[in-house]
N, C-alpha and C positions, 0 to 999 in steps of 0.2 A: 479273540482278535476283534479287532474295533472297525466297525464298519468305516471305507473311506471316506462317506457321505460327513461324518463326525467331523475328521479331518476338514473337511472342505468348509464346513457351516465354521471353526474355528478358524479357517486362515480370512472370512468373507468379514468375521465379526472384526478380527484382529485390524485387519485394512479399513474397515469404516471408522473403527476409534482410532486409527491414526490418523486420516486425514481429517476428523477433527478435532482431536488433541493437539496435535505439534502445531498447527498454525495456532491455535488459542494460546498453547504453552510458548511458542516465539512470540507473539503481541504481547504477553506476558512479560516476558523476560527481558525486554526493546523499552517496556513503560519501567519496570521498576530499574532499568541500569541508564535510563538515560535520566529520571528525572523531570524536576520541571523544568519546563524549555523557554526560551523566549521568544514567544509570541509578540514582536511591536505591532502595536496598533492599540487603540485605545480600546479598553475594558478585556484583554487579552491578557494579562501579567499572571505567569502563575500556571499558563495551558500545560496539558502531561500529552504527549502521545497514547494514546488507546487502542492504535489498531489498524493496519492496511487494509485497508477496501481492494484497490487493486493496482496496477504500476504506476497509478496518476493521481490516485488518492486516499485519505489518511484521515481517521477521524483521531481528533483534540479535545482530550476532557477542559475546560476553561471553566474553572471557581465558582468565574458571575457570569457565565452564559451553557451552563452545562456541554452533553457531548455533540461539537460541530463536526458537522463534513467539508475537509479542506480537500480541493483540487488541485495540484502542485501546476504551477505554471512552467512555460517554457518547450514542454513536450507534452505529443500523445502516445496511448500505450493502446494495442488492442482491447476490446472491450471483450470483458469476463461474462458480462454477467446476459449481454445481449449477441454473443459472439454469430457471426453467418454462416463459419466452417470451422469444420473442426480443427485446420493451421490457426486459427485465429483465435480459438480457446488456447490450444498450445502453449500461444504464445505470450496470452495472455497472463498466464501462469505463471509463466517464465519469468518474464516482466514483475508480478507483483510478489514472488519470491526473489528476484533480486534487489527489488526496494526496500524487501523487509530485511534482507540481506547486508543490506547497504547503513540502513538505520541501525540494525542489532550491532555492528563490527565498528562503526565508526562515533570517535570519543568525544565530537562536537557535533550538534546537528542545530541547526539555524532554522526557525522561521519568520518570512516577515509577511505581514497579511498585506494584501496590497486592493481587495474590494471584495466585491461579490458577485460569483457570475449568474445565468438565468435561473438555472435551476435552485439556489438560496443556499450554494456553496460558499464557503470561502475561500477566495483565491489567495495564493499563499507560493512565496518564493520559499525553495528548500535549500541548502547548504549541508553537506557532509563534510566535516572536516576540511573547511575551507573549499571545496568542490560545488557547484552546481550540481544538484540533482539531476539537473534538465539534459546537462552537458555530459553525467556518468551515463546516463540511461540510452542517448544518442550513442556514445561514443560506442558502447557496448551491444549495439547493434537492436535492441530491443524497445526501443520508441523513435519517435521522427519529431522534427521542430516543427510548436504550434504556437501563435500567437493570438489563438481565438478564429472564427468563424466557422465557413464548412470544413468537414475533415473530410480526407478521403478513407475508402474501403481497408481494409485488410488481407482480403481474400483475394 
């Protein structure tokens, strides 16, 4: 008979290679079914999606400027990676599994760069399938409308 402890060290290994397999294997499967995208803005032609950072932003392989970090405009999303409670990782999650969600299912996806913000982002209008990103992610209760400056808390 096999000790439970065996069991246990198998279901601990099992769960951490999921949680980082399937978010690798869905950024995966978003870049190679979407394609190149259109990136407008000058030296942008050609960008691939590479990856959700988290409900609000997206990094872009681009040809002649390798991989950017784009900020989607319009909304914010709790922060993942600086969260102050644990509602606010939650949701955070939530939020960047339904963008990645949003991008893998839908068979147009738009961006248009429109500058760059403090941090040497670029800021970037998103479109699903003729949809505002900004406008699904509000509507669906998991971001608030931002159009730059202070934000408020989560928590």
């Amino acid at each position: 008979m096999l000790d439970p402890a065996f069991y246990f060290r198998g279901l601990i290994v099992t769960g951490t290679v999921t949680l980082i397999a399937f978010p690798l294997a869905a950024d995966i499967y978003t870049t190679a079914r979407l394609g190149t995208l259109a990136l407008s803005g000058a030296q942008s032609t050609g960008c691939r999606l590479a990856g959700v950072t988290d409900g609000d932003t997206v990094r872009l392989y681009c040809p002649n400027r390798g991989l950017i970090s784009a900020r989607l405009t319009g909304y914010d999303t709790p922060e993942l990676f600086s969260a102050k409670c644990a509602s606010e990782l939650k949701d955070a999650l939530r939020a960047k599994w339904a963008l990645r969600w949003m991008l893998m299912t839908s068979q147009d996806v738009k961006f248009v760069r429109e500058g760059t913000d403090d941090y040497g982002r670029a800021l970037v209008f998103a479109s699903a399938d003729g949809v505002p990103v900004a406008r699904a992610m509000i509507t669906r209760g998991l971001a608030r409308s931002y159009d730059g400056g202070a934000r408020l808390g989560w928590c």
